[in-house]
N, C-alpha and C positions, 0 to 999 in steps of 0.2 A: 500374552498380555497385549491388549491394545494400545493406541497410540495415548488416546486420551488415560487409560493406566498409567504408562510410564510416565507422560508428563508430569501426573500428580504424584506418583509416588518418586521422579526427581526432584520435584520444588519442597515435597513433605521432606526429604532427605536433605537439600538442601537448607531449608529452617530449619532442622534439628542441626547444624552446623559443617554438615559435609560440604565442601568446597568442589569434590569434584562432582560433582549433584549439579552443581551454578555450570559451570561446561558442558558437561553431556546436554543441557538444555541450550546451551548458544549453539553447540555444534547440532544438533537437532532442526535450530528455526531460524540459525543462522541467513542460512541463504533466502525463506523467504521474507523474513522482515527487509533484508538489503532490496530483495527485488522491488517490494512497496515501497519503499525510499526513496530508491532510484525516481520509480515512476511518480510519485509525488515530487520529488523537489529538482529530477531530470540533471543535476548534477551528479558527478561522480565522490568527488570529497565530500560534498554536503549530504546524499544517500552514508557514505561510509559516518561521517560524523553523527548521525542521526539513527544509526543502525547503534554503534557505540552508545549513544546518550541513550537509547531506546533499555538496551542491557544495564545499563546503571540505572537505569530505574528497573530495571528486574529487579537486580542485586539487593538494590535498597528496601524494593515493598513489596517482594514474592511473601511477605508473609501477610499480605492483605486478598492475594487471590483465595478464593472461595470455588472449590469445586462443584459449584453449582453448573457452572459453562465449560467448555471445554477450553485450558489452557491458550491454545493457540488462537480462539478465539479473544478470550484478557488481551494475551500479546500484540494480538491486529489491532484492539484500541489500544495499546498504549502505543504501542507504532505510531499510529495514524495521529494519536496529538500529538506524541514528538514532531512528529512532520510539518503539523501546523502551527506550531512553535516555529520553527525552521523557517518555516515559511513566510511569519511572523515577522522575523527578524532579519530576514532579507528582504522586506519591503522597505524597511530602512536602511539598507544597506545594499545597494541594487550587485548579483556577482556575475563576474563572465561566464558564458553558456559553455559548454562541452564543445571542440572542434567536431566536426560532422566527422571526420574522418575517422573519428574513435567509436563510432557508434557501431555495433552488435549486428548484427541479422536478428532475425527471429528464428528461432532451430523448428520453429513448427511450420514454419511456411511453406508451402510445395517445391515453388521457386528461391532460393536463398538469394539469388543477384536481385528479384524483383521488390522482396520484402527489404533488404538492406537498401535500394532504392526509397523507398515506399518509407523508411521507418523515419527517417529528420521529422517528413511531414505530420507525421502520426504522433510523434512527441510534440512538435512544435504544438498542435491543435492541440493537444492534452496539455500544453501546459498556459493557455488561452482559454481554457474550461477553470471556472472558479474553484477553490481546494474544495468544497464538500462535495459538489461531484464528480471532478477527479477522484476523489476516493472513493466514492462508490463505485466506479467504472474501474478501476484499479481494482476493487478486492472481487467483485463479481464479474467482473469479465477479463482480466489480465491473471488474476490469481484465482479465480473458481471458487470463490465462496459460494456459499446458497446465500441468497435472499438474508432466510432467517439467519444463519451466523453472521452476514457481514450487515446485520441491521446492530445485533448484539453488539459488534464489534464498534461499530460507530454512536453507539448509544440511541438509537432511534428508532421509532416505530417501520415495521416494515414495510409500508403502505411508503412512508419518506424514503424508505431505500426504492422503490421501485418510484417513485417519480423522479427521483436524483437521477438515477440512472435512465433511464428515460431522458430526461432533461439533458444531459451531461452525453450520452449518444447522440443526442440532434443537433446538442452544438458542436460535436466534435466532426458531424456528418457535414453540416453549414460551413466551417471552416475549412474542410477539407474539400468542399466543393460538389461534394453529393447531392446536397438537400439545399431547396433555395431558402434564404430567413424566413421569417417568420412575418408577417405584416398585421397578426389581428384577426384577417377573416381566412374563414374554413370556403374552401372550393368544395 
């Protein structure tokens, strides 16, 4: 059975009232909705709070997904407005950052001491890029969506996922010191 099977035949199980049907599905996309969290809101309580608020709204309206897309696709947008709800609501409410010191490496990196160097910068600049294309640069290039799922996922034509992302690489390149701004004209 494939992935996108089990999904659906978890959340069918889960509407028909099976409770552990609702679990087999957080333990399933657990980890990557935290990872989107994370990297949308770069806190660690407010990723876990918004992972949690992300599942209650599973809990509550798994019976409005539509097997039309695939599962984990639904779940990347509901993720991803939770996030911007989040996101929302700590604009009114400014929180303290993560200590650098708690920060990760990247396990894919070649060098582990260079990317753990390397990653403050790389968050600070992602979290200096505005939420809509943070979240395209997040689900297509942190989390590997294609194009067309993470357009699905964020409600948008794919033509806007690929300028987002676009857009959201050059500011993250410009802020990191890569690419000079922008001034208007083409050399």
């Amino acid at each position: 059975m494939t992935d996108r099977a089990q999904d659906i035949a978890l959340v069918e199980r889960y509407v028909a009232g099976d409770l552990g049907a609702f679990d087999d599905l957080v333990r399933r996309h657990q980890d990557r909705v935290f990872a989107v969290c994370l990297r949308m809101l770069r806190d660690r309580d407010a990723a876990l709070d918004a992972m949690q608020d992300t599942f209650v709204m599973l809990f509550r309206k798994a019976d409005r997904f539509k097997a039309e897309a695939a599962f984990s696709t639904w779940l990347y947008r509901v993720t991803v407005n939770v996030c911007y709800d989040h996101l929302r609501r700590r604009q009114r409410k400014p929180a303290d950052q993560l200590p650098e010191t708690l920060e990760l490496s990247d396990p894919h990196a070649a060098d582990p001491f260079e990317a753990a160097e390397v990653r403050p910068a790389i968050e600070e600049a992602l979290a200096a890029v505005a939420p809509e294309f943070r979240a395209a640069v997040v689900l297509v290039d942190l989390q590997g969506l294609s194009l067309e799922t993470a357009a699905e996922a964020l409600g948008v034509p794919i033509g806007t996922v690929k300028s987002r992302v676009f857009r959201g690489r050059r500011l993250l390149a410009e802020h990191l010191g890569n690419l000079r701004p922008t001034d208007g004209r083409h050399t």
